[in-house]
C-alpha positions as CSV (number, residue, x, y, z in Angstrom):
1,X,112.7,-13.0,133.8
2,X,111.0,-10.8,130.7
3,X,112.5,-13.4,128.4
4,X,111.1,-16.5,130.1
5,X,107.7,-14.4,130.5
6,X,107.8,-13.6,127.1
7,X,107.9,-17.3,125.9
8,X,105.6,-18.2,128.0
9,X,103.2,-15.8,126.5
10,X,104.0,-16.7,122.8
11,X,103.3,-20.4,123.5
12,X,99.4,-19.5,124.1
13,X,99.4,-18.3,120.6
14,X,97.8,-20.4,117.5
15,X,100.8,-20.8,115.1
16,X,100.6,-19.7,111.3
17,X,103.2,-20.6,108.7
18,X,104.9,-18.7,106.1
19,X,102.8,-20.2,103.7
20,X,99.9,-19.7,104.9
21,X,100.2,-15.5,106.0
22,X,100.3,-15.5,102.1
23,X,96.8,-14.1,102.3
24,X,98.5,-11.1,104.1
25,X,101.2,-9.9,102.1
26,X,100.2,-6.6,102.3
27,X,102.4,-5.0,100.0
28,X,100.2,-1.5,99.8
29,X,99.2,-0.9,102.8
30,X,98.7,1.5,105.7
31,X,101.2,2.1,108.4
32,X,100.3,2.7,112.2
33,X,103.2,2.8,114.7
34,X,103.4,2.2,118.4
35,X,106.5,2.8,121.0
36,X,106.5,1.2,124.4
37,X,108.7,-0.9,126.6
38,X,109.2,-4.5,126.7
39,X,107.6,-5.0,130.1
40,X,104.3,-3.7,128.6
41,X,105.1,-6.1,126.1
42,X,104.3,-9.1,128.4
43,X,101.5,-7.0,129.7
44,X,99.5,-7.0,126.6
45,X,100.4,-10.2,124.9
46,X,98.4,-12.1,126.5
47,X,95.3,-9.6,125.7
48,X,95.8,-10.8,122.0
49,X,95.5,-14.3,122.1
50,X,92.1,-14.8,121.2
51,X,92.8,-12.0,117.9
52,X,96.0,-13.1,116.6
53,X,97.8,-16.8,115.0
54,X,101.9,-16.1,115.5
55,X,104.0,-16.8,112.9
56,X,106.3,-19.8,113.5
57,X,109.1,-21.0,111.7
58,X,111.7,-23.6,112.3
59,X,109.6,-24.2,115.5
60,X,110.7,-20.6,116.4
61,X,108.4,-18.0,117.4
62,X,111.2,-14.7,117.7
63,X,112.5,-14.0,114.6
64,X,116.3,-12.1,114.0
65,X,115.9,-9.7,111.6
66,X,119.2,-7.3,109.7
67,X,118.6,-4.6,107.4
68,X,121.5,-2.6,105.6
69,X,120.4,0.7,104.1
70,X,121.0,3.0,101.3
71,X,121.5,6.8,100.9
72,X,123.1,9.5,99.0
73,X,126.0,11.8,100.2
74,X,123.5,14.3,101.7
75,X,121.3,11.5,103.7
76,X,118.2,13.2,101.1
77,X,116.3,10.1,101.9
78,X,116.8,10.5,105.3
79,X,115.7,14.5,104.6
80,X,112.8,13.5,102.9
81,X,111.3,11.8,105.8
82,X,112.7,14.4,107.9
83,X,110.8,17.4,106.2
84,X,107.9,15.4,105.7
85,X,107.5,14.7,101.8
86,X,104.3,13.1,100.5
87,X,106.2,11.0,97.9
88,X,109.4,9.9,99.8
89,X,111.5,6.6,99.4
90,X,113.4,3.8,102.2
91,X,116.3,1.5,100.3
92,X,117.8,-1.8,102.1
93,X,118.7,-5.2,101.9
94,X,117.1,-7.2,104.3
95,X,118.2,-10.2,105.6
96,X,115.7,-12.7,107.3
97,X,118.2,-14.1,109.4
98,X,116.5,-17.2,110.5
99,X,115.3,-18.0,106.8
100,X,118.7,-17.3,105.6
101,X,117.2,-15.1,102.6
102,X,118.1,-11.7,101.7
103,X,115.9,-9.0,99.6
104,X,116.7,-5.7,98.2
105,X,114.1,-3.9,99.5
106,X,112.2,-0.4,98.3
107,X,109.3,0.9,100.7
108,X,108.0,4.1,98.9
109,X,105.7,6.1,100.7
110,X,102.8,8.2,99.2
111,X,100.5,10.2,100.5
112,X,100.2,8.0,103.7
113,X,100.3,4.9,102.0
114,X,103.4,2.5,101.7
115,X,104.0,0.3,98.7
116,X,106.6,-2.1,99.1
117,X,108.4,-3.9,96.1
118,X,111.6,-6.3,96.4
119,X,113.5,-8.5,94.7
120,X,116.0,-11.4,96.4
121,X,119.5,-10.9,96.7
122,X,122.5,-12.9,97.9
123,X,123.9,-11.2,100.0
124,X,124.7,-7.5,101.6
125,X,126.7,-5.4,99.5
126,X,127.9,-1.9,99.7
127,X,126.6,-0.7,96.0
128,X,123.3,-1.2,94.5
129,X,123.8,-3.4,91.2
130,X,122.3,-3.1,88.2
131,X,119.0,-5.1,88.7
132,X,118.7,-3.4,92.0
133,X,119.0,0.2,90.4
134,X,116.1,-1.3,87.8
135,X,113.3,-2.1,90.6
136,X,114.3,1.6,92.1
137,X,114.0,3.3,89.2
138,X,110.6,1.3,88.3
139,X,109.2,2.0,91.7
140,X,110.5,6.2,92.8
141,X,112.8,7.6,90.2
142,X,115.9,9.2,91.4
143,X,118.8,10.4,90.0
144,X,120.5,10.2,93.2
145,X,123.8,8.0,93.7
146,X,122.9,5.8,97.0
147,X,125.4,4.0,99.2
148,X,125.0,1.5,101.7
149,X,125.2,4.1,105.3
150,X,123.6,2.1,108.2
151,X,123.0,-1.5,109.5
152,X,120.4,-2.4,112.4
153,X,119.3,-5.6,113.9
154,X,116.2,-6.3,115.9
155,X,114.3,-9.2,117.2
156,X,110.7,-9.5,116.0
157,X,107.2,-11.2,116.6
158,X,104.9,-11.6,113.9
159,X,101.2,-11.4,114.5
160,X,98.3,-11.8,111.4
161,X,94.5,-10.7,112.7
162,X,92.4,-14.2,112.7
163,X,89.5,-12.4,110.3
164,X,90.9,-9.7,109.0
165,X,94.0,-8.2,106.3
166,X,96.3,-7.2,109.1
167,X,99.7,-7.9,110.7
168,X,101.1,-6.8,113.8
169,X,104.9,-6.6,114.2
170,X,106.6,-6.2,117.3
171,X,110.4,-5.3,117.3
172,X,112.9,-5.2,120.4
173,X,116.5,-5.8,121.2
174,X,117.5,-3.0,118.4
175,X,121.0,-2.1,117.7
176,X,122.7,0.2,115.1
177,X,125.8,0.3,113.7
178,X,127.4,3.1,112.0
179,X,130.7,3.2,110.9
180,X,131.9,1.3,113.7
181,X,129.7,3.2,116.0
182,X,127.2,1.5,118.1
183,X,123.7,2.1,119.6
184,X,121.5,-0.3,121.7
185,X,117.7,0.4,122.3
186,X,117.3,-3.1,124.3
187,X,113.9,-2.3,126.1
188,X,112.0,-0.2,123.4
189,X,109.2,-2.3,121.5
190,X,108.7,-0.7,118.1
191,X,105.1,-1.9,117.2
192,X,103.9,-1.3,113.2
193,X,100.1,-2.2,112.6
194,X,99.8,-3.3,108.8
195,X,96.4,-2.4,107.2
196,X,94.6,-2.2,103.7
197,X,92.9,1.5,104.9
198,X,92.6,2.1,108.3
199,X,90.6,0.8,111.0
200,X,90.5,2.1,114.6
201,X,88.6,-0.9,115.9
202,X,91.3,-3.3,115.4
203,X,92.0,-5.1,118.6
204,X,95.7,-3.9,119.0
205,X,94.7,-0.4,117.9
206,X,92.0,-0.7,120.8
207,X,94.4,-1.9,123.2
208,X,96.4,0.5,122.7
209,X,94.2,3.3,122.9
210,X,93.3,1.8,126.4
211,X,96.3,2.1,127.8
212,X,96.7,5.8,126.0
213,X,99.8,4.7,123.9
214,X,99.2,6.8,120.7
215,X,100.7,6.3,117.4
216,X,104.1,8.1,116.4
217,X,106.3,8.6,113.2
218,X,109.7,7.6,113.0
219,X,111.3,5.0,111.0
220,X,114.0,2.3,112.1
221,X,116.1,3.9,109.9
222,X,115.8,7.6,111.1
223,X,116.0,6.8,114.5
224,X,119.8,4.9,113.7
225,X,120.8,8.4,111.8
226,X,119.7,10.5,114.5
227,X,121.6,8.4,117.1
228,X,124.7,8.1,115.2
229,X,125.2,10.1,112.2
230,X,127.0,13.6,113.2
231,X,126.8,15.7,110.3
232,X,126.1,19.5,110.0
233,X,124.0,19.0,107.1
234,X,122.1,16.8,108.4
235,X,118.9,18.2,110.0
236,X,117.0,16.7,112.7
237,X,115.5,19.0,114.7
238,X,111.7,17.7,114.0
239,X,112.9,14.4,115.6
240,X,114.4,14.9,118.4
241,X,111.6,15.3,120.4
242,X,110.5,11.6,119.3
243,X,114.0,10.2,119.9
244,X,114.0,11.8,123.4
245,X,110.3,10.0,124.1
246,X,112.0,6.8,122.8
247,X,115.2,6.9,124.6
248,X,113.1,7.4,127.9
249,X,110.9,4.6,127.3
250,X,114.3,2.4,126.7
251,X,115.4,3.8,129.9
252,X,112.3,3.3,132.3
253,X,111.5,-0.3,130.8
């Protein structure tokens, strides 16, 4: 029933191609994030119509999306985020599932702002090759040895603002594997407002402010480690609170 809904309500969008949301790259930008469940999903789509093209490609308007990420021994990167650091790091390959491309991926976050760089890749592998370990060092120094940890896989919706430098992505069907662990989030909608600074009176920012959905801060990533990753060391008290929201909003969806 959601799914059909949900098609339904992603054929009233104007399509935009690959091609053409090259005007939107945002590759510095600012990062807003959202949480709510896929029912109010299919509520508000249909509020955005008139705002937002959809990306399309292949004729498809859901895109499967697989990232593999990278950490040292410790999980620092994980700690970084965890204790809050102003200059802090994510490492991945991504794989854009239905374009069939892969990029290894570094999102470096500084003072509120994330700069993304990436290079393509064949494939997934477990260690970071030479070239790899070139664009990290280039973009956040670290003398850290990372491994591949974590995979997670998602659905996702692409929407780019009509007039204005913003994207809108909307992730669902989440899962996380660790080690041969697994953890499903299939009814949580992970929303991440892309911006060049900003702006409050976005239309999605407004929206959601309506229906008194406030912003929140926890990565993809984090949220796999705090669900699966059992390690003394590993701190996480400053998140559960946020993965207990989360896992309630999966549950009531």
């Amino acid at each position: 029933m959601l799914e059909s809904s949900l098609h339904a309500q992603l054929s009233q969008f104007q399509r935009i191609t690959l091609e053409e949301m090259g005007r939107v790259t945002l590759m510095n930008r600012i990062d807003t994030k959202f949480a709510f469940g896929k029912n109010t999903l299919n509520q508000i789509l249909t509020l955005l119509t008139e705002d937002y093209f959809v990306l399309e490609i292949n004729g498809k308007r859901k895109m499967e999306y697989e990232s593999l990420y990278f950490d040292d021994a410790e999980f620092s990167l994980f700690s970084d985020h965890h204790r809050g650091k102003n200059n802090r790091a994510k490492v991945r390959i991504r794989n854009y599932v239905d374009s069939n491309l892969f990029f290894f991926e570094v999102k470096h976050k500084i003072k509120g702002r994330t700069d993304k760089h990436r290079i393509s890749t064949p494939s997934f592998h477990a260690e970071i090759t030479n070239r790899e370990q070139a664009l990290l060092q280039n973009v956040f120094p670290t003398t850290k040895e990372l491994h591949a940890n974590i995979t997670n896989r998602f659905t996702r919706i692409t929407l780019v603002n009509k007039t204005n430098a913003e994207r809108l992505t909307l992730d669902f069907d989440l899962s996380f594997n660790y080690q041969e662990q697994v953890h499903t989030l299939n009814s949580l909608v992970i929303a991440e407002l892309k911006q060049e600074r900003i702006n409050r009176n976005s239309p999605f920012y407004v929206l959601m402010k309506s229906r008194h959905l406030r912003p929140y801060r926890l990565s993809k990533y984090c949220l796999g480690i705090m669900e699966l990753v059992e390690q003394p060391k590993i701190k996480k008290n400053r998140f559960k609170k946020r993965r207990l929201h989360l896992e309630k909003i999966n549950a009531h969806a």
